[in-house]
N, C-alpha and C positions, 0 to 999 in steps of 0.2 A: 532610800536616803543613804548617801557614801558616808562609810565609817569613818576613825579616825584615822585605821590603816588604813584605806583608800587614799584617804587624805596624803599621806607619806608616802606611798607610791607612785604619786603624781611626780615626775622627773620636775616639772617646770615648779614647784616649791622649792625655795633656797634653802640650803641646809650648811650654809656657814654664813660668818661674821667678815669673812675676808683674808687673804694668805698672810698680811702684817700679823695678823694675829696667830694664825698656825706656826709662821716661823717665830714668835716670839716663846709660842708653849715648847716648840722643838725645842730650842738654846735650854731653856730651861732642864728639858729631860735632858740633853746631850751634858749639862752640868754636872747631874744628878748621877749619870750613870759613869759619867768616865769616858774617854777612851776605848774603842776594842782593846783586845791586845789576840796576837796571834797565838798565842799558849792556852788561852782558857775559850770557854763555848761562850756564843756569841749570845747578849740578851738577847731575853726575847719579848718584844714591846707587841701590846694586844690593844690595834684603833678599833675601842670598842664603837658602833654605830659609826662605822666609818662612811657609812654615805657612798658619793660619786670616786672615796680615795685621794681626794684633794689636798686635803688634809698631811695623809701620811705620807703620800709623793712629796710635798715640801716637807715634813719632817725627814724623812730618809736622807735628803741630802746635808744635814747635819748629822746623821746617828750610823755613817759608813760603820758595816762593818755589825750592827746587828740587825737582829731578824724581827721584820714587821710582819705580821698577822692581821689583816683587816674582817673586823666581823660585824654582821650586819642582821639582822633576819629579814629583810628585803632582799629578795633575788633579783628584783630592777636592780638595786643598787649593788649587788654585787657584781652583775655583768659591767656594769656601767665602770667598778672601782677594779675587775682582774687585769685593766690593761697598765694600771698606773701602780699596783700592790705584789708582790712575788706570790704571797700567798693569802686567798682570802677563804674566807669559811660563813657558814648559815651558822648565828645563832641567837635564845632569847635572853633576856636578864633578869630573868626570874625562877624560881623554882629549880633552880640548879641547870638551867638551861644555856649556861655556855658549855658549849662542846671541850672543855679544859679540865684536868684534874685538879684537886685542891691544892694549893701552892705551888704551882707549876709559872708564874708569868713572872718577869723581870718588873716590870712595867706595864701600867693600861695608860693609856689618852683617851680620854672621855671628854669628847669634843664636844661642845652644842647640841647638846642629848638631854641630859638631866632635866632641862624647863620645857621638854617636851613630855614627859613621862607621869602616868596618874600615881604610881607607885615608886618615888625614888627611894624610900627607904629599902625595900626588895632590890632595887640597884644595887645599894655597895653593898648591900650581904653579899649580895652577889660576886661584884668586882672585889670583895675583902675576900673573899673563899678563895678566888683563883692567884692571885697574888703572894708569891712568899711572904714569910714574917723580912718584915723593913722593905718590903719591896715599895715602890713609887707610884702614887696614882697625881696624873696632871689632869685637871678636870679643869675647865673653861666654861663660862655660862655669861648672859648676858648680865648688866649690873641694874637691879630693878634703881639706886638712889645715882645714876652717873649725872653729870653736871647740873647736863640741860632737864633730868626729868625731875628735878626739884624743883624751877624754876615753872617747870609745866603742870604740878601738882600744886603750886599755890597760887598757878590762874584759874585752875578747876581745868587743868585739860588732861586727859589718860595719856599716863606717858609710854615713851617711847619701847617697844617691845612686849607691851604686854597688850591683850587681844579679846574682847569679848562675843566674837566670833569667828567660825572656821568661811566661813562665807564674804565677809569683805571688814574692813578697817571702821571701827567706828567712834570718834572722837577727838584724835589723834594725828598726828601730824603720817607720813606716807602711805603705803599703797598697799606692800605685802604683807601676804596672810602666811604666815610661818607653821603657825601650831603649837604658839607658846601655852603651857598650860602654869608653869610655877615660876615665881621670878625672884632672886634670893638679892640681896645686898651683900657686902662682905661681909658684915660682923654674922647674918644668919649663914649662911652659908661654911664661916668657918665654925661655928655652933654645930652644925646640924652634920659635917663631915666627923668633928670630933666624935661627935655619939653615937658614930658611927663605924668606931672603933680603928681609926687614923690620927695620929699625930699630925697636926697642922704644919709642914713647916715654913710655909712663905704666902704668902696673897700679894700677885702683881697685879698690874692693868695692863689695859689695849685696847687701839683702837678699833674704833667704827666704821669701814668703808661706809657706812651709809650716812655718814653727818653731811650736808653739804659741804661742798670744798672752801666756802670762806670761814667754815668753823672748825676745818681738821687741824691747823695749830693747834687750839685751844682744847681739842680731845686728845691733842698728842700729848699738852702741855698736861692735862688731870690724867696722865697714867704716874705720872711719876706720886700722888696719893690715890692708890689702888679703891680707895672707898668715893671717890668720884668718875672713876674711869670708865667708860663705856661697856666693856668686859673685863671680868673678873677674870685672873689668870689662878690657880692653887692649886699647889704643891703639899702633897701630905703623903705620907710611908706608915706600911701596915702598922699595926702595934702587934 
């Protein structure tokens, strides 16, 4: 029986939400960080579970000027992300297993990772070790209360992104099997980052390539209340 890393090995599992949302988390860091400047060393941003590289290929072309890092512990996925990433690197998020000294990172992007993982609280020990003090973590995850799956929880239907099996969809409206295991709303999720020893400072939204096209208005329109929007966008710095 394939594990759950087999499961994430498999190239043909989608491992994002869609580039409107990657370039909405970029803007956000490219806020956060400033500017290069030619005088000082350039950040250094770590796409933690950077996947195929998608991700920080459209981040980079807002954040000219510093240095992205993609890490993955997939070696599929790191071949797949060295042609898109300057530099990428094997590692785990656990037990001290990013290959990074303690306070060494400008920035992490923690893209569509966190609602795959059995252990997220070992995550941002983790991702809080390698990060300076006030440094920025942008972490993105799907929104378990966005519009439509309130409306689908009170016809009795399982909503959208969440998954009661690695084998096919059951209940629920499309097709793919992801590998969702946690699904946070915003008020948990800025809960559960705080006690995690981050300052909260913003929760945006974004959309869903996957809403059908006569309801992407209406998911564009619930970003602007981050507590409806299809994904959760948040912004928090070490403490």
């Amino acid at each position: 029986m394939p594990g759950l890393r087999d499961f994430y090995e498999d190239p043909a599992v989608p491992v994002a939400s869609g580039e409107e949302r990657s370039i909405r988390q970029a803007h956000m860091l490219a806020r956060a960080l400033g500017p290069a400047r030619p005088d000082e060393a350039p950040a250094t941003v770590l796409d933690i579970g950077c996947g195929d590289g998608s991700a920080a290929a459209a981040a980079a072309r807002v954040l000219a000027g510093h240095r992205i890092v993609g890490v993955d512990w997939s070696q599929d996925a790191l071949r797949r992300a060295a042609p898109r990433i300057p530099y990428v690197v094997r590692g785990e998020l656990t037990d001290g297993g990013l290959p990074f000294g303690t306070a060494t990172a400008d920035a992490v992007l923690f893209s569509e990772v966190i609602e795959h993982l059995v252990d997220p609280d070992a995550a941002l020990d983790e991702l809080h070790r390698v990060l300076r003090p006030r440094g920025h973590l942008m972490l993105s995850t799907p929104n378990l209360a966005a519009w439509y799956n309130r409306g689908l929880i009170l016809a009795g239907v399982q909503p959208v992104f969440s998954e009661v099996s690695l084998r096919r969809i059951h209940g629920r409206p499309g097709s793919e099997v992801v590998g969702h295991l946690r699904l946070y709303t915003a008020r948990a999720l800025r809960e559960f980052v705080a006690a995690s020893g981050f300052d909260v400072v913003s929760v945006a939204g974004a959309p869903f390539h996957g809403v059908p096209r006569a309801l992407r208005p209406l998911d564009r329109a619930a970003c602007h209340l981050p507590s409806l929007a299809s994904i959760l966008l948040l912004h928090a710095r070490r403490v």
